[in-house]
N, CA, C and O atoms as a DFTB+ gen file, in Angstrom:
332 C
 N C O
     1  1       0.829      -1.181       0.000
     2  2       0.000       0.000       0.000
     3  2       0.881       1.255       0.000
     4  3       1.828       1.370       0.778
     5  1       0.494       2.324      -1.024
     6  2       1.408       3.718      -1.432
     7  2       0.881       4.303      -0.123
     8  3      -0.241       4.257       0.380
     9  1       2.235       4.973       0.355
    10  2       1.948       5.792       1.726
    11  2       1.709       7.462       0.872
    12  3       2.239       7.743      -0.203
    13  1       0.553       8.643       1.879
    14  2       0.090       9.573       1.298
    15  2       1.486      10.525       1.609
    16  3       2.318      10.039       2.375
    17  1       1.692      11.611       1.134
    18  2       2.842      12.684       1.309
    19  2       2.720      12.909       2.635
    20  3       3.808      13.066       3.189
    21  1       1.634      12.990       3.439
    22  2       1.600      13.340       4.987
    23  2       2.154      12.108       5.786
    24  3       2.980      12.303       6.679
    25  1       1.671      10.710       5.453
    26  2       1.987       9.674       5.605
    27  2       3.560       9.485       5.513
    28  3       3.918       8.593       6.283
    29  1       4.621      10.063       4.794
    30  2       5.913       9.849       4.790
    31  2       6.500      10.786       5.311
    32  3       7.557      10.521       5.884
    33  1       6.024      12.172       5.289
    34  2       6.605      13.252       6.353
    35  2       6.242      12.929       7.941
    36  3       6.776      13.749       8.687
    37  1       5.592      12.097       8.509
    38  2       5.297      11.808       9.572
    39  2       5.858      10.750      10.145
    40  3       6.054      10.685      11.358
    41  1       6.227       9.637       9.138
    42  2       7.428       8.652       8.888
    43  2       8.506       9.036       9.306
    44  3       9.075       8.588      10.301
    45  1       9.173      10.527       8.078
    46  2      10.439      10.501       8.001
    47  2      10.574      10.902       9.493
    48  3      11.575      10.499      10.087
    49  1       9.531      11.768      10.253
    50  2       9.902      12.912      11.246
    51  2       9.868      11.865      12.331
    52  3      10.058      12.534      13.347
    53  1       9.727      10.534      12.720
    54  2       9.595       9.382      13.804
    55  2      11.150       9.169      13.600
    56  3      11.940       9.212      14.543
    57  1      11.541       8.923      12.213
    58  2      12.683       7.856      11.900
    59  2      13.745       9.213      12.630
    60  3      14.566       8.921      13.499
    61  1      13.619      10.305      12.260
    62  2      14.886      11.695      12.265
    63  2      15.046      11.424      13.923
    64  3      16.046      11.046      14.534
    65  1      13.428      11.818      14.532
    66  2      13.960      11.539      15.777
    67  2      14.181      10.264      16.848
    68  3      14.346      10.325      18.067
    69  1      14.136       9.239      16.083
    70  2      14.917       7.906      16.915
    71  2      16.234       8.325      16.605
    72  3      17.030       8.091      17.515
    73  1      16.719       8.883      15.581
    74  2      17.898       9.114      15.225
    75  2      18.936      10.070      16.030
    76  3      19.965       9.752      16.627
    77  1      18.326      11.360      15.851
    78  2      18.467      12.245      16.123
    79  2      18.687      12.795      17.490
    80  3      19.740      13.168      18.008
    81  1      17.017      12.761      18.148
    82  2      16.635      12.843      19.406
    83  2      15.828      14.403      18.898
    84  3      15.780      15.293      19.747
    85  1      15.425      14.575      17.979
    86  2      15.338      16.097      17.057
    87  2      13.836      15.853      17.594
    88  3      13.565      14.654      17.515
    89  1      12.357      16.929      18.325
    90  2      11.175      16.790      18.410
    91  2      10.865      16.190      16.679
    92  3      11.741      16.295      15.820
    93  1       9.382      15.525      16.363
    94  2       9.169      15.502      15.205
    95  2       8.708      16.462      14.694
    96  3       8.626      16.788      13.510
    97  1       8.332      17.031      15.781
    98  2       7.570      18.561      14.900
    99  2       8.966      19.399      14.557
   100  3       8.889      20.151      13.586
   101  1       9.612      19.368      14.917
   102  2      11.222      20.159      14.420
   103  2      11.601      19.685      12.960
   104  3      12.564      20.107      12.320
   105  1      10.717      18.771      12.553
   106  2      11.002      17.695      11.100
   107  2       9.893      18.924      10.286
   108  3       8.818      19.160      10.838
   109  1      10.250      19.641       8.989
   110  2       9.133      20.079       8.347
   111  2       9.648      20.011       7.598
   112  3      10.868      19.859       7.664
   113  1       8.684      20.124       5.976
   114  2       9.083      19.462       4.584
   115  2       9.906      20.791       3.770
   116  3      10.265      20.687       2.597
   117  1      10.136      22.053       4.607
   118  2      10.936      22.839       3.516
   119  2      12.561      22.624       4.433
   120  3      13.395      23.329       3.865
   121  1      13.005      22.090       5.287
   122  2      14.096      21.980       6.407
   123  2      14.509      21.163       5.414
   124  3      13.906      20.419       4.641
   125  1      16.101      21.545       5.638
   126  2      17.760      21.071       5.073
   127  2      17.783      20.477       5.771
   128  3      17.410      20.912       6.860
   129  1      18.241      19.015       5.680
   130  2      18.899      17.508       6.395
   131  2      19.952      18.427       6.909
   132  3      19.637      19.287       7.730
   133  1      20.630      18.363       6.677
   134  2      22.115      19.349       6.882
   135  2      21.897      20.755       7.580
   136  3      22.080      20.780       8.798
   137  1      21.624      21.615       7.112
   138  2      21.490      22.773       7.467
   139  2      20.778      23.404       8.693
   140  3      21.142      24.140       9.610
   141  1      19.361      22.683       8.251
   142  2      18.488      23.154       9.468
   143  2      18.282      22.359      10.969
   144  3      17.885      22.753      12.065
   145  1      18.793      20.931      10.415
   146  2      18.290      19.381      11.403
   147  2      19.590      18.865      11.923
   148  3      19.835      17.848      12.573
   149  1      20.544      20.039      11.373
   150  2      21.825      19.526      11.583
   151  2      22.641      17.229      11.694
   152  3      23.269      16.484      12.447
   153  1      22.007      17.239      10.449
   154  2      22.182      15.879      10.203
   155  2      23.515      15.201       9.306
   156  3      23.657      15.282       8.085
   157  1      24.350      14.580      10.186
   158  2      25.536      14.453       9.345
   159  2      25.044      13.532       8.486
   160  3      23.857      13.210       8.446
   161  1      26.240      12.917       7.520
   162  2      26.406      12.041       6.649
   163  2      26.314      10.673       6.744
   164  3      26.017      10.018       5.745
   165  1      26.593       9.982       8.140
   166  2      26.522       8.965       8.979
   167  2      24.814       8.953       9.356
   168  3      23.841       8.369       8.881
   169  1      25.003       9.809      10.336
   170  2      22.748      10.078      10.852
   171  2      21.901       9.520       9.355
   172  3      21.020       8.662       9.327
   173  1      22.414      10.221       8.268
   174  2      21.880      10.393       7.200
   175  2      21.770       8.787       6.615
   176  3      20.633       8.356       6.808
   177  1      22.307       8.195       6.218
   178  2      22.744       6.622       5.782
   179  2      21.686       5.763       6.564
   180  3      20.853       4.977       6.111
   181  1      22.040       6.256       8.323
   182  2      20.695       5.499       9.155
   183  2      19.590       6.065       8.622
   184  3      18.695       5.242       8.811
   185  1      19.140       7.021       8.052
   186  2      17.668       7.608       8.199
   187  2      17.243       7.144       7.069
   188  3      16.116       6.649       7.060
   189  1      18.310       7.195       5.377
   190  2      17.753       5.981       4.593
   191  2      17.676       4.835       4.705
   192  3      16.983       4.246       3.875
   193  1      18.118       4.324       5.402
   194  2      17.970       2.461       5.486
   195  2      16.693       2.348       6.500
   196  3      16.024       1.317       6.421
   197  1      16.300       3.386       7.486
   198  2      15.424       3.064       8.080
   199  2      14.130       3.731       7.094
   200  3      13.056       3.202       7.381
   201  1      14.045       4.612       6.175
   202  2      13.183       4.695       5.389
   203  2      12.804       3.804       4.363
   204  3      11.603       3.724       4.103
   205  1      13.506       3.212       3.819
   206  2      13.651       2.001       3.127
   207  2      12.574       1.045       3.541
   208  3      11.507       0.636       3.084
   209  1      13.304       0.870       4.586
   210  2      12.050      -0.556       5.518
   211  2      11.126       0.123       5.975
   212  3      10.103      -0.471       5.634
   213  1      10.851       1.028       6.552
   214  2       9.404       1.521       6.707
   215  2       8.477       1.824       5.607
   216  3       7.281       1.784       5.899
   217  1       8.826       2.146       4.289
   218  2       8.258       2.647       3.009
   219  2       8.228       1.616       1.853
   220  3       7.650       1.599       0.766
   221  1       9.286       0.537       2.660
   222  2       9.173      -0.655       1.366
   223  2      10.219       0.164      -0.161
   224  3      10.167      -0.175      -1.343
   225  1      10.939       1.101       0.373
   226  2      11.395       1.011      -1.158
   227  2      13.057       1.232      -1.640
   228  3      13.505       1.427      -0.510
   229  1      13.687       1.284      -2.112
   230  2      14.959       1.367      -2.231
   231  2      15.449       2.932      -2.936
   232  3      15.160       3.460      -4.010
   233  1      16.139       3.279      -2.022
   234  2      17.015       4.852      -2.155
   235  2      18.686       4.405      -2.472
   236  3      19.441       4.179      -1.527
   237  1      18.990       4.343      -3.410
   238  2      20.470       4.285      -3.938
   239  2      21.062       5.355      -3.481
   240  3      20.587       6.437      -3.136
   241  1      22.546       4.825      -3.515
   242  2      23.481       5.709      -2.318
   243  2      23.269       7.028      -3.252
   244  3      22.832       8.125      -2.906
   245  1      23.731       6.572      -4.609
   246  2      23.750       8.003      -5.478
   247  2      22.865       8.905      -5.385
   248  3      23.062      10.100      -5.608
   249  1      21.662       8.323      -4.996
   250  2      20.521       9.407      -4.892
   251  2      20.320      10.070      -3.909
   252  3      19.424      10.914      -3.938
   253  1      21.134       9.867      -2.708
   254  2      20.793      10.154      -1.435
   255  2      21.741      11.905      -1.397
   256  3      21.548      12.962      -0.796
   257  1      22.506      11.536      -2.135
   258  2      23.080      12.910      -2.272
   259  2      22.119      14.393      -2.805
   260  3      22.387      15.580      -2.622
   261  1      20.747      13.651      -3.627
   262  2      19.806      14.870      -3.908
   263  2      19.084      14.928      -3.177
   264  3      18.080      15.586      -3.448
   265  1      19.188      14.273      -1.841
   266  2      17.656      14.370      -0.681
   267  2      18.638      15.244       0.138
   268  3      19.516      14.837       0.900
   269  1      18.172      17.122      -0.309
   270  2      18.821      17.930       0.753
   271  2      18.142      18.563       1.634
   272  3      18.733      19.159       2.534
   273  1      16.256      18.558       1.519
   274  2      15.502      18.718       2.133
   275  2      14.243      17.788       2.326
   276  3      13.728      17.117       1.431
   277  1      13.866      17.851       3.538
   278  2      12.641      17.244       4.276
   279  2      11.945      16.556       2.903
   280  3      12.136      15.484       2.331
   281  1      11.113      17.609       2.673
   282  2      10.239      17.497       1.063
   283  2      11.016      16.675      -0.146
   284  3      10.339      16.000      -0.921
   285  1      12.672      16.762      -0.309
   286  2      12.898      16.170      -1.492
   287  2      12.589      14.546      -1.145
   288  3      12.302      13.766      -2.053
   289  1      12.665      14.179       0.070
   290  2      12.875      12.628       0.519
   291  2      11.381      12.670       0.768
   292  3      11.129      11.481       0.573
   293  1      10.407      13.142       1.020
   294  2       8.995      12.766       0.728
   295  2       9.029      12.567      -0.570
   296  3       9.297      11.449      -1.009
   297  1       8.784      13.537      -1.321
   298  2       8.923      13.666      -3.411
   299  2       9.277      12.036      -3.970
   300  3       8.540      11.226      -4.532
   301  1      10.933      11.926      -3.499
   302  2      11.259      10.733      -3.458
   303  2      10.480       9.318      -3.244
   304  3      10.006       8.477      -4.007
   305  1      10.579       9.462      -1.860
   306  2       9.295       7.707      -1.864
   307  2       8.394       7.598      -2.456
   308  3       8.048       6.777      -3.305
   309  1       7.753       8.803      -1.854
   310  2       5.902       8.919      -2.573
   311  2       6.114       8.270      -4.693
   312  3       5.448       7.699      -5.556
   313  1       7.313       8.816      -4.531
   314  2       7.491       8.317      -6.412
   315  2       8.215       6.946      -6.337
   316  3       7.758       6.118      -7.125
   317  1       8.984       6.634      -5.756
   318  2       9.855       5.253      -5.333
   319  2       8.729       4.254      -5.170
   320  3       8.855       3.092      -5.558
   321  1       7.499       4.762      -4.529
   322  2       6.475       3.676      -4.055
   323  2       5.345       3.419      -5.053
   324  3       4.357       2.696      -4.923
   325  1       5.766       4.261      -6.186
   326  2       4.577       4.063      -7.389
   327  2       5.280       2.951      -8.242
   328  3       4.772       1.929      -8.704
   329  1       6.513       3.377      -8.334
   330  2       7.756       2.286      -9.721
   331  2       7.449       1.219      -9.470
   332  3       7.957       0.273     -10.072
């Protein structure tokens, strides 16, 4: 079953903060992984593999380099989960 865009921003914002320790509401879809959530490169690797298995879908390393905000890694699955 395709998860809705609210459905994976509510996802990602559980997964950031097991990760993190970041509130989920501190997770919003225009926020920089990097910039705003202060999320290294390491955090980052956990937060795709744990999106992966929660969403059912596969994020290649190469691609992970264009998920620089909240919203691009929603954009992402929500389309990952249609292919």
């Amino acid at each position: 079953m395709a998860h809705s865009e609210a459905d994976v921003l509510a996802g990602l914002a559980e997964i950031v903060n097991e990760e993190t320790g970041l509130e989920t509401s501190a997770v919003e879809a225009s926020k920089s992984f990097t910039d705003d959530l202060d999320i290294d490169s390491i955090s980052m690797m956990t937060i795709v593999v744990n999106a992966e298995k929660k969403f059912g879908v596969k994020i290649p390393d190469d691609d992970v380099k264009d998920l620089v905000t909240v919203q691009d890694a929603v954009d992402y699955i929500v389309k990952a989960q249609q292919a």
